[in-house]
C-alpha positions as CSV (number, residue, x, y, z in Angstrom):
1,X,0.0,0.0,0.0
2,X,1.5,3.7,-1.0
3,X,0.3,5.9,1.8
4,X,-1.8,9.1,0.5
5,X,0.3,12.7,1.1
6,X,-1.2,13.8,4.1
7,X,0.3,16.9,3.8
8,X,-1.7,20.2,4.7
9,X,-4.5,17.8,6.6
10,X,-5.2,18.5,9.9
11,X,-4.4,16.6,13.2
12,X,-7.4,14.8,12.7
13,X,-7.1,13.5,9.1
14,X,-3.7,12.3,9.7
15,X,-5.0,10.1,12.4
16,X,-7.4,8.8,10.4
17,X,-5.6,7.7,7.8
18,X,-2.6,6.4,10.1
19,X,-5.6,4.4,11.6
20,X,-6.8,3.0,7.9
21,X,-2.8,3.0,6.9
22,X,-2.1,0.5,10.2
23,X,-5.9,-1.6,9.4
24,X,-4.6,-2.5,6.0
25,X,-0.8,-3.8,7.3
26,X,-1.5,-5.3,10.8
27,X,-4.7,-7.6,9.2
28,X,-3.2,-10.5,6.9
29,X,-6.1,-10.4,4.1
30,X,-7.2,-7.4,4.0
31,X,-7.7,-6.8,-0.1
32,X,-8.6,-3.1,0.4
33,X,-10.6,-0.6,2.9
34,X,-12.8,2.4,1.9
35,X,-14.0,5.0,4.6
36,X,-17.7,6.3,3.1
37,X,-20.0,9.1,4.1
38,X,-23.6,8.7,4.3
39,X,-23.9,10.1,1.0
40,X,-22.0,7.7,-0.8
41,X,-19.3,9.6,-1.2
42,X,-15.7,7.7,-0.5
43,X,-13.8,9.9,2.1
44,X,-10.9,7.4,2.9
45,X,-8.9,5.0,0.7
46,X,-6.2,2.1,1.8
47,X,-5.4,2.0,-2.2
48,X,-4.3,5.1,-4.2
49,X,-2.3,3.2,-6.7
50,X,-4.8,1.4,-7.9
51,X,-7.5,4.0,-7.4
52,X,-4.8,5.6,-10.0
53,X,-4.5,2.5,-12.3
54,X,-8.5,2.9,-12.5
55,X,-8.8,6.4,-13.3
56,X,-6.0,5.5,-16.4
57,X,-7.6,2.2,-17.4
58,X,-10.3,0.7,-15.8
59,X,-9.7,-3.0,-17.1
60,X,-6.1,-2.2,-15.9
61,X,-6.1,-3.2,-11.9
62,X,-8.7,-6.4,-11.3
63,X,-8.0,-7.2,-7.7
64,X,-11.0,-6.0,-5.9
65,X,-14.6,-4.4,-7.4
66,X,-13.0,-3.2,-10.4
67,X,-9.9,-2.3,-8.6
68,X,-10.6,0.7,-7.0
69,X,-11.4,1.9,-3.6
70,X,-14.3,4.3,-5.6
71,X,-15.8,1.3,-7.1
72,X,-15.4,-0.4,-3.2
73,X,-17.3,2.5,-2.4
74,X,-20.2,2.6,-4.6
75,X,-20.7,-1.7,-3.0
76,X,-20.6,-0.5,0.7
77,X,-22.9,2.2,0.1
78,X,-25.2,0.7,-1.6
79,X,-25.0,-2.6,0.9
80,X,-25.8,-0.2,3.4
81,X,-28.4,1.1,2.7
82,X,-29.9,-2.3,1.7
83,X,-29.5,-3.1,5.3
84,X,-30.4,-0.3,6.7
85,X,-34.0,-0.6,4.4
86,X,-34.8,-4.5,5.6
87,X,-33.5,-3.4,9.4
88,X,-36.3,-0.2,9.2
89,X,-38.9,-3.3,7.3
90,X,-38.2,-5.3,10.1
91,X,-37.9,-3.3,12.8
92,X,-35.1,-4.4,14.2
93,X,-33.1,-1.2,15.2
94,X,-29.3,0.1,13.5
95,X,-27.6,-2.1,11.5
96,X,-24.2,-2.6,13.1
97,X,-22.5,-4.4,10.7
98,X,-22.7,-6.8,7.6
99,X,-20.5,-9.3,6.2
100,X,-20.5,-11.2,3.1
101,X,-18.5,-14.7,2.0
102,X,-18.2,-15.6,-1.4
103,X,-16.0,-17.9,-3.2
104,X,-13.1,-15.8,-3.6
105,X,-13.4,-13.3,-0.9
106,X,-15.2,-11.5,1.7
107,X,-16.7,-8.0,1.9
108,X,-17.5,-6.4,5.2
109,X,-19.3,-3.0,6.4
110,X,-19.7,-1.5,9.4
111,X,-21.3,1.7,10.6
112,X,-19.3,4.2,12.1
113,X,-20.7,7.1,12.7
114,X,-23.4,9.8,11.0
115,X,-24.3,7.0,8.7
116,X,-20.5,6.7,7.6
117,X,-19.4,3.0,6.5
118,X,-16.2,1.1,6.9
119,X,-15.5,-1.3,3.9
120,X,-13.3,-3.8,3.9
121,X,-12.4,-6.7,0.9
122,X,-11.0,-9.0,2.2
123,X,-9.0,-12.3,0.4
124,X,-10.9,-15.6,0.4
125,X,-8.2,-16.7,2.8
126,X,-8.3,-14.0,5.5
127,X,-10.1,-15.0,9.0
128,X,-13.7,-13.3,9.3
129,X,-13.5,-12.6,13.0
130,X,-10.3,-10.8,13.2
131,X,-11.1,-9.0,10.1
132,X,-14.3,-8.3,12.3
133,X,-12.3,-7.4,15.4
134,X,-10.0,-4.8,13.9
135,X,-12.6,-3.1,11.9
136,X,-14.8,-2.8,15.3
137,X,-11.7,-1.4,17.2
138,X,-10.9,1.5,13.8
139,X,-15.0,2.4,14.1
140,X,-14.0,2.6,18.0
141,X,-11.1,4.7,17.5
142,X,-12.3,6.9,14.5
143,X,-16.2,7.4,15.3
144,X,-16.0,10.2,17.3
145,X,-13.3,12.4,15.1
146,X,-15.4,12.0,12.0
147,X,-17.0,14.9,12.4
148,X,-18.9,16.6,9.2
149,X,-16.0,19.2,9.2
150,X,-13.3,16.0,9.0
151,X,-15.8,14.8,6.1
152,X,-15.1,18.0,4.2
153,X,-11.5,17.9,4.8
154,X,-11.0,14.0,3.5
155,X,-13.6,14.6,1.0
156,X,-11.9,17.4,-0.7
157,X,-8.3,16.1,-0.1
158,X,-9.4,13.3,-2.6
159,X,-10.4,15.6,-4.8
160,X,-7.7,17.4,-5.1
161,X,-6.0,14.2,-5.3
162,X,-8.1,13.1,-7.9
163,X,-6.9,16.3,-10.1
164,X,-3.4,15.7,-9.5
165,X,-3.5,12.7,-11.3
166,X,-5.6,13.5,-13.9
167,X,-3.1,16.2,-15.0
C-alpha cells in the first residue's frame, strides 16, 4: 500500500488515515478498505495506486470491485443502505455491521458514525472474525473524530488528489 500525502491535513485527518494506513498492514487479508459518508461519497482510501491504475484504465487493476477503492465505495454504500432498508422493514433497530462470504473473498461493512461506512475486501483466505475485530476497534477509535467538518476535509483532499492525477 503507497500511503496518501497527508500533507496540509489536519491533526485529525492524519489520524485517520494512520488508523486505515495500520488496518490495511497489521490484518493478513485485507484486499482493500474504503471509509464512506452517508452520502456515498468515499472519504478514505487504503489503495491510491490502484484507485490511480483505475482512473488511467479501468480494465487495468482487477483485484477488488474493479480495482478501486471508488468502485469499493459505490458496493458498501449501496449494501448499506440495503441493510439499513430491511433493518427499518423489520424493525429491528441500527444495523451494526454486515459481512459477506463468497468464493473468492469476503466484503465487510460496518457503521461508524453519522451513517459513515467502513469497507473492507478482504482475500478468500483472510479469517472473518479478526477482520471483524480490527474493523470494530478502527469504528471505536475513528467514530468520534469524524466529524462533518473532518468529512469535508478528506472529501476534498481526494479531490484534489483526484486532479493531480488526472493532470
Amino acid at each position: 500500500m503507497t500511503a496518501p500525502s497527508t500533507f496540509g491535513l489536519s491533526r485529525e485527518a492524519r489520524n485517520l488515515h494512520w488508523l486505515l494506513t495500520n488496518l490495511v498492514e497489521e490484518v493478513p487479508g485485507i484486499e482493500s478498505v474504503a471509509v464512506v459518508s452517508s452520502d456515498g461519497l468515499l472519504l478514505l482510501s487504503s489503495d491510491q495506486d490502484r484507485n490511480d491504475a483505475a482512473r488511467r484504465s479501468p480494465v487495468a487493476a482487477r483485484s477488488g470491485p474493479r480495482g478501486s477503492a471508488a468502485d469499493l465505495a459505490t458496493v458498501v454504500s449501496g449494501i448499506g443502505s440495503l441493510t439499513v432498508g430491511a433493518a427499518r422493514l423489520m424493525e429491528s433497530g441500527a444495523v451494526k455491521h454486515t459481512m459477506v462470504a463468497m468464493d473468492e473473498g469476503s466484503l465487510f461493512v460496518m457503521s461508524i458514525s453519522d451513517g459513515s461506512l467502513l469497507g473492507v475486501h478482504g482475500s478468500a483466505e483472510c479469517d472473518m472474525s479478526v477482520v471483524a475485530y480490527h474493523m470494530a476497534l478502527f469504528v471505536g477509535r475513528a467514530g468520534h473524530v469524524l466529524t462533518p467538518e473532518l468529512r469535508s476535509e478528506l472529501r476534498k483532499s481526494l479531490e484534489t488528489e483526484s486532479a493531480g492525477s488526472a493532470r
